[in-house]
Jmol script that loads the backbone (N, CA, C; Angstrom):
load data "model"
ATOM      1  N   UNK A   1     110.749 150.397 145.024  1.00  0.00           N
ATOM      2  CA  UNK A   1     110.464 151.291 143.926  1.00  0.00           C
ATOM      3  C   UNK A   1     111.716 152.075 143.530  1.00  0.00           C
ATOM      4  N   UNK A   2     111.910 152.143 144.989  1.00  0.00           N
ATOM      5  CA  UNK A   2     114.016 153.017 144.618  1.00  0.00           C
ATOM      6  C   UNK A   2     114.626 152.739 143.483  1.00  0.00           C
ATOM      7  N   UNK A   3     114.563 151.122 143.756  1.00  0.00           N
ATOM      8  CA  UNK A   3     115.395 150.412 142.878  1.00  0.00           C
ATOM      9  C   UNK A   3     115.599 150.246 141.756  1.00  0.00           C
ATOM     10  N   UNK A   4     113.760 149.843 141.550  1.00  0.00           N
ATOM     11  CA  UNK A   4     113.278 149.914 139.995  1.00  0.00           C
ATOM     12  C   UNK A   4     113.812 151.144 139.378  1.00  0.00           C
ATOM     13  N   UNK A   5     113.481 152.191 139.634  1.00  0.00           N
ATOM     14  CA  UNK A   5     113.842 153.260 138.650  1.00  0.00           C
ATOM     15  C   UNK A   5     115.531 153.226 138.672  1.00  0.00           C
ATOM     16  N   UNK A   6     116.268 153.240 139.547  1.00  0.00           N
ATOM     17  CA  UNK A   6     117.818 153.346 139.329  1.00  0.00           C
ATOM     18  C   UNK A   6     118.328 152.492 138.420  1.00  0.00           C
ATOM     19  N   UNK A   7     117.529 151.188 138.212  1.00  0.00           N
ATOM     20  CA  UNK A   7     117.427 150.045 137.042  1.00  0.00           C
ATOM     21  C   UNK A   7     117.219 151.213 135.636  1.00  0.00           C
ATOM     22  N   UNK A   8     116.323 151.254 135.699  1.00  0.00           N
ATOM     23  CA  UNK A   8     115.568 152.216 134.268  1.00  0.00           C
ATOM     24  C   UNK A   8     116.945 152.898 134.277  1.00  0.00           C
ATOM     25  N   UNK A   9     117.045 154.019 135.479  1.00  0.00           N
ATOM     26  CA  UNK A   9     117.813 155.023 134.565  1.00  0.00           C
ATOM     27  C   UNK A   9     119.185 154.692 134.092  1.00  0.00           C
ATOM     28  N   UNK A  10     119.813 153.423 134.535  1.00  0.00           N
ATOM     29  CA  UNK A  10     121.225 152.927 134.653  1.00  0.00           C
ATOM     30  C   UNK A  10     120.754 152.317 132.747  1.00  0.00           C
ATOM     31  N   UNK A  11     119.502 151.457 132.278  1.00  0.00           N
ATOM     32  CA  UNK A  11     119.189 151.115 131.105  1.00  0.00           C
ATOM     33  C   UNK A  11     119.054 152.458 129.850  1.00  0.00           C
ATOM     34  N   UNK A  12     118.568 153.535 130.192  1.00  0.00           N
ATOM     35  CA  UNK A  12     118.400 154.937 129.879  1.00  0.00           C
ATOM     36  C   UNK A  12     119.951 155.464 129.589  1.00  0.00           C
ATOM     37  N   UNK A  13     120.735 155.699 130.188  1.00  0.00           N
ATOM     38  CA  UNK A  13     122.045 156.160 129.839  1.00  0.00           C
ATOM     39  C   UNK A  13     122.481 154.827 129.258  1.00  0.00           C
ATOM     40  N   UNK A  14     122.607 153.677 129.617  1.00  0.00           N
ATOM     41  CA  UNK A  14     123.377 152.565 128.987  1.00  0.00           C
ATOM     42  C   UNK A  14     123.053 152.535 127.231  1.00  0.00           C
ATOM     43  N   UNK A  15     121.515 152.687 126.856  1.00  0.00           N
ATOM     44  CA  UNK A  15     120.927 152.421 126.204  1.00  0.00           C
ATOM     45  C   UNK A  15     122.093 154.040 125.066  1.00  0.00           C
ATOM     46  N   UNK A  16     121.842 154.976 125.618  1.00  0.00           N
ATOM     47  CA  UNK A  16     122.987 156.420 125.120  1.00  0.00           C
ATOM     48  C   UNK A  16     124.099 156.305 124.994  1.00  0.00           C
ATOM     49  N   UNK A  17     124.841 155.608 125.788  1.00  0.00           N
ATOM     50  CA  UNK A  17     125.931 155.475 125.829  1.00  0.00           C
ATOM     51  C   UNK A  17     126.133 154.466 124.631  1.00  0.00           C
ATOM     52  N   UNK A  18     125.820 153.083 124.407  1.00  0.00           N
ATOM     53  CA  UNK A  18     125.244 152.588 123.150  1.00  0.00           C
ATOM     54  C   UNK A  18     125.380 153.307 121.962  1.00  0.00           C
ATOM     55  N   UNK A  19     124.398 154.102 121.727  1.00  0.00           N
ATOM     56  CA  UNK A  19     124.044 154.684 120.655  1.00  0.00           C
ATOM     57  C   UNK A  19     124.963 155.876 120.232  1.00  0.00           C
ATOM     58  N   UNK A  20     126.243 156.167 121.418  1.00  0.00           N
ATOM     59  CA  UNK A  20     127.262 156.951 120.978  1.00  0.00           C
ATOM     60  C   UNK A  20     128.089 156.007 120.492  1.00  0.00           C
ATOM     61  N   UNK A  21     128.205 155.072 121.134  1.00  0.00           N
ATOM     62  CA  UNK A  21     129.095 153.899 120.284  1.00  0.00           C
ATOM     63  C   UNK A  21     128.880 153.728 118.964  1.00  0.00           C
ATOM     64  N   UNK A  22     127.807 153.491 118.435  1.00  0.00           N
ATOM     65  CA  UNK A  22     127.589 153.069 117.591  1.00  0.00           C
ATOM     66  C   UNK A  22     127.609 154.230 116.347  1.00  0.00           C
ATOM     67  N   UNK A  23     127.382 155.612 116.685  1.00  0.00           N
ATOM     68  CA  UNK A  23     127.469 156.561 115.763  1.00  0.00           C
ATOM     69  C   UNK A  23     128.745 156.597 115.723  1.00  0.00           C
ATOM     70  N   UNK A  24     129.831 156.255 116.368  1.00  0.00           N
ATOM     71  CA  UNK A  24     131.268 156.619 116.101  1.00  0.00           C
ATOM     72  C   UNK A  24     131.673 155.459 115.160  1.00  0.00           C
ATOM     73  N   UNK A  25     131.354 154.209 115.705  1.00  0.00           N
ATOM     74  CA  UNK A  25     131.964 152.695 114.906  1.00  0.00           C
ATOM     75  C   UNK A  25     131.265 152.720 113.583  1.00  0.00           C
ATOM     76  N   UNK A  26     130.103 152.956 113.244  1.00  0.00           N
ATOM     77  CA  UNK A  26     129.619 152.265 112.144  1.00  0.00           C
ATOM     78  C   UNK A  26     129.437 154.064 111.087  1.00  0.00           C
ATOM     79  N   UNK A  27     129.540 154.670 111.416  1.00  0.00           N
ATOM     80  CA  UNK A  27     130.032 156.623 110.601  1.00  0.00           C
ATOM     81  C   UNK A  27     128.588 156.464 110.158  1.00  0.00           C
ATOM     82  N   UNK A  28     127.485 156.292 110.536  1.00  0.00           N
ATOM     83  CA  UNK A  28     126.296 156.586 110.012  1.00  0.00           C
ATOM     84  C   UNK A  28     126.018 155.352 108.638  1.00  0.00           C
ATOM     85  N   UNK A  29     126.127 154.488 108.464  1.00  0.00           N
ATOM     86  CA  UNK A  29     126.302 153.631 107.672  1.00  0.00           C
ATOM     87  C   UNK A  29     124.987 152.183 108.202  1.00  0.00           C
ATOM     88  N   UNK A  30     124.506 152.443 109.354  1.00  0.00           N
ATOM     89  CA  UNK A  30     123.802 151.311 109.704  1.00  0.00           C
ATOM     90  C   UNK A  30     122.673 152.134 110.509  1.00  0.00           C
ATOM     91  N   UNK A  31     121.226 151.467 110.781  1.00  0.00           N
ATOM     92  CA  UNK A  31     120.465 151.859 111.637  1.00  0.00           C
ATOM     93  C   UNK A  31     120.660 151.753 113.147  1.00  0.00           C
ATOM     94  N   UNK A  32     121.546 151.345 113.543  1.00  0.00           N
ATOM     95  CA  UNK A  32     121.748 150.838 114.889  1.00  0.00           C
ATOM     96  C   UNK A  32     121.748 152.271 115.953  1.00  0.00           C
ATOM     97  N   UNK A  33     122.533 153.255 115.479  1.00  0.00           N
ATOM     98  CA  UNK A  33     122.328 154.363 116.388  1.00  0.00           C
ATOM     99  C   UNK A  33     121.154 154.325 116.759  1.00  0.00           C
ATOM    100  N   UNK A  34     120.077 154.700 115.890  1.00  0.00           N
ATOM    101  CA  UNK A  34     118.262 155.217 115.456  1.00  0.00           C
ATOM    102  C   UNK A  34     117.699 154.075 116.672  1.00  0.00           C
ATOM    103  N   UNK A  35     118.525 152.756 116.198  1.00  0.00           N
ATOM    104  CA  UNK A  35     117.353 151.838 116.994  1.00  0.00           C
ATOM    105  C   UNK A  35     117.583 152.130 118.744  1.00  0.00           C
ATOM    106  N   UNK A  36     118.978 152.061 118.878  1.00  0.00           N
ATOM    107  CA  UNK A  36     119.254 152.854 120.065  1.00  0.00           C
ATOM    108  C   UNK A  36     118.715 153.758 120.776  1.00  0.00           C
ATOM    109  N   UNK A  37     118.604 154.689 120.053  1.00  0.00           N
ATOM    110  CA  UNK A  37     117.714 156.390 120.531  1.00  0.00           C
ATOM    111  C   UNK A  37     116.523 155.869 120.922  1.00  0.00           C
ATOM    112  N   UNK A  38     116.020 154.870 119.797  1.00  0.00           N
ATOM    113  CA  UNK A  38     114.925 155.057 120.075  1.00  0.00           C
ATOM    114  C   UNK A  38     114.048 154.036 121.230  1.00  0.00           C
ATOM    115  N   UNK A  39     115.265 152.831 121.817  1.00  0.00           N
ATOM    116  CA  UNK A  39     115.257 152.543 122.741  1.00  0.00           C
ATOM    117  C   UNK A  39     115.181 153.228 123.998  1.00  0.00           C
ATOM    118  N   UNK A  40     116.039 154.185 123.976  1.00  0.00           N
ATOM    119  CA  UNK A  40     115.982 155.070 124.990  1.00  0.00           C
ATOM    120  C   UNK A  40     114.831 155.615 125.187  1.00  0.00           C
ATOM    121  N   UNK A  41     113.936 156.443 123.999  1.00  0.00           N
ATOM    122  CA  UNK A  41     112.886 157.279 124.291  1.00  0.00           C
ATOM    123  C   UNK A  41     112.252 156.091 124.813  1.00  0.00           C
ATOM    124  N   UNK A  42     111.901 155.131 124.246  1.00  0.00           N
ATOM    125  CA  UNK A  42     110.559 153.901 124.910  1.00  0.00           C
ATOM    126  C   UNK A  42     110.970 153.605 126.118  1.00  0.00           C
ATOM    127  N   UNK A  43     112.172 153.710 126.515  1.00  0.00           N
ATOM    128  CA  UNK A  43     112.452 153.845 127.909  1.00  0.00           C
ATOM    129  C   UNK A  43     112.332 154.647 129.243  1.00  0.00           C
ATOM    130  N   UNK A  44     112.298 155.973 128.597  1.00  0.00           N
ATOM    131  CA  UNK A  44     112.105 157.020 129.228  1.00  0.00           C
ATOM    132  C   UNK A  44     110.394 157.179 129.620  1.00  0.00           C
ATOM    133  N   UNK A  45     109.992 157.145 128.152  1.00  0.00           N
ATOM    134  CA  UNK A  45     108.410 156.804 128.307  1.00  0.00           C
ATOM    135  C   UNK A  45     107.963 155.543 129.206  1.00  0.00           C
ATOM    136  N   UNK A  46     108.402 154.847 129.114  1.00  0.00           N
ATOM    137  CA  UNK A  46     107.906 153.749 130.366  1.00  0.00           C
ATOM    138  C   UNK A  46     108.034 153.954 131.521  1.00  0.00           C
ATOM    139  N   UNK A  47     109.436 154.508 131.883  1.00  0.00           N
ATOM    140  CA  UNK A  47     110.178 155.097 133.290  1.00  0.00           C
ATOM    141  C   UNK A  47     108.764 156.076 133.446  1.00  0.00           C
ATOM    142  N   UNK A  48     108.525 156.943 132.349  1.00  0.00           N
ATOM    143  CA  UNK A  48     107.402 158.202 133.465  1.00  0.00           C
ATOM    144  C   UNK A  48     106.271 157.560 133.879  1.00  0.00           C
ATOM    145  N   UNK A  49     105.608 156.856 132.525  1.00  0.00           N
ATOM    146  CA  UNK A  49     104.288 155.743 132.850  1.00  0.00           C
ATOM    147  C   UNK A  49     104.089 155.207 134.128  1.00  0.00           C
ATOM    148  N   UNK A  50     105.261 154.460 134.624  1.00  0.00           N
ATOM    149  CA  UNK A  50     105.656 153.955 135.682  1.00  0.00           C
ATOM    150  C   UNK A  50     105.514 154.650 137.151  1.00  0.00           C
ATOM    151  N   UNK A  51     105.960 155.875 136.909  1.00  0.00           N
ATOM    152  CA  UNK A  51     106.372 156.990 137.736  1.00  0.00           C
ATOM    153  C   UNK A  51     104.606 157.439 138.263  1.00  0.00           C
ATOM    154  N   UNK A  52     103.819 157.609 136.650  1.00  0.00           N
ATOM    155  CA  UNK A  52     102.802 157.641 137.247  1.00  0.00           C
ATOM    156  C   UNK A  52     101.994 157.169 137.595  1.00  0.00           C
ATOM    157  N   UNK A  53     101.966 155.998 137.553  1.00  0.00           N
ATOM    158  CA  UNK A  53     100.991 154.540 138.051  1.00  0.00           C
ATOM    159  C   UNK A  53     101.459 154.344 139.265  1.00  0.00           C
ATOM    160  N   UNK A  54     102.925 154.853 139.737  1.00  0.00           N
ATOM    161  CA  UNK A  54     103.154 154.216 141.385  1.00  0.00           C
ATOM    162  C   UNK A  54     102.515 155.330 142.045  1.00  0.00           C
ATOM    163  N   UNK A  55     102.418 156.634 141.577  1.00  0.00           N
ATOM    164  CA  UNK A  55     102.169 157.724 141.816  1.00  0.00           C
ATOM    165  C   UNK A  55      99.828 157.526 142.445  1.00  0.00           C
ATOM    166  N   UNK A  56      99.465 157.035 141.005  1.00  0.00           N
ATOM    167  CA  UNK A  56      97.894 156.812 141.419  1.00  0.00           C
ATOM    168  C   UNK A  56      98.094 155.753 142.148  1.00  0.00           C
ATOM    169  N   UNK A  57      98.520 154.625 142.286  1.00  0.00           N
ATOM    170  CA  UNK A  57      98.592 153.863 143.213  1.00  0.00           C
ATOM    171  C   UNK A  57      98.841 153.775 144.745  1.00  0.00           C
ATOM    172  N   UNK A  58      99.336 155.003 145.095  1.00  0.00           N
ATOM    173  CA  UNK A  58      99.587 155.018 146.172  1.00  0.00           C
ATOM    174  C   UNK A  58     101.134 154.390 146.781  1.00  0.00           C
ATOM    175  N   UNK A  59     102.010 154.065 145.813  1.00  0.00           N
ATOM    176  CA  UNK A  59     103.134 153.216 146.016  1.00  0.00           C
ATOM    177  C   UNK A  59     104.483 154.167 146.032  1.00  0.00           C
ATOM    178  N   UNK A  60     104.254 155.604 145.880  1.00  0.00           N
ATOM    179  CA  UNK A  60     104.846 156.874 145.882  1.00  0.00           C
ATOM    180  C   UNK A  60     104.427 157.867 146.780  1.00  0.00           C
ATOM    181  N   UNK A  61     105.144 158.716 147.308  1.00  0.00           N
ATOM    182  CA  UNK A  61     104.312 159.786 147.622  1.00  0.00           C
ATOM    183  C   UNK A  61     105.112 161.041 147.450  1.00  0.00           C
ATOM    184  N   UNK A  62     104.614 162.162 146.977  1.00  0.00           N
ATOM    185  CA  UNK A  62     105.427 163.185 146.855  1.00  0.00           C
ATOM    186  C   UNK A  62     106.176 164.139 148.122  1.00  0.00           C
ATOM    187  N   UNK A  63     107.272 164.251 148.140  1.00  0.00           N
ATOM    188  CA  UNK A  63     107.788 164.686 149.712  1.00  0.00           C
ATOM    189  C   UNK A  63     108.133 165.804 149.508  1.00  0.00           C
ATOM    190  N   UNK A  64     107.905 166.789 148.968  1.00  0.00           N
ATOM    191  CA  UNK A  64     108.083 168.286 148.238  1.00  0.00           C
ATOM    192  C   UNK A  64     109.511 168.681 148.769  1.00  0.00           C
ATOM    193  N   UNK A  65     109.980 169.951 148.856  1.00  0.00           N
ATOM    194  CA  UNK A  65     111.019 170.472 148.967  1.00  0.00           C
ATOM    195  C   UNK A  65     111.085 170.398 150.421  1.00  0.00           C
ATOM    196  N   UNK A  66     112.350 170.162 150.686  1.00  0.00           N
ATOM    197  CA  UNK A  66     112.544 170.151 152.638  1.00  0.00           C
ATOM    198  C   UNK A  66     113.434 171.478 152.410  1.00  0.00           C
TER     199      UNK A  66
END
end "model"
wireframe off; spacefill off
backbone 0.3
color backbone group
């Protein structure tokens, strides 16, 4: 499960990092930033979805503050 999410979040910044590219190369002239961003949010949203389905599942467990 470690893994999976370090996947997501490495796709999550990649997906930003992207979409800074693209606001610098193309000066606002193309949708590509937008589609970017908005990759990210559907990403982020899946990452929590995720977060909470391993969570009812039992495939998580919360280890509070040590």
């Amino acid at each position: 499960m470690k893994i999976l999410v370090a996947i997501a979040f490495f796709l999550i910044i990649g997906s930003l990092v992207s979409a800074l590219f693209f606001l610098m190369k193309d000066k606002g002239k193309s949708n590509r930033t937008v589609q970017a961003l908005a990759l990210r949010v559907g990403l982020s949203v899946m990452l929590f979805i995720l977060i909470l389905v391993s969570y009812k599942l039992g495939w998580i467990e919360p280890t509070g503050i040590r």
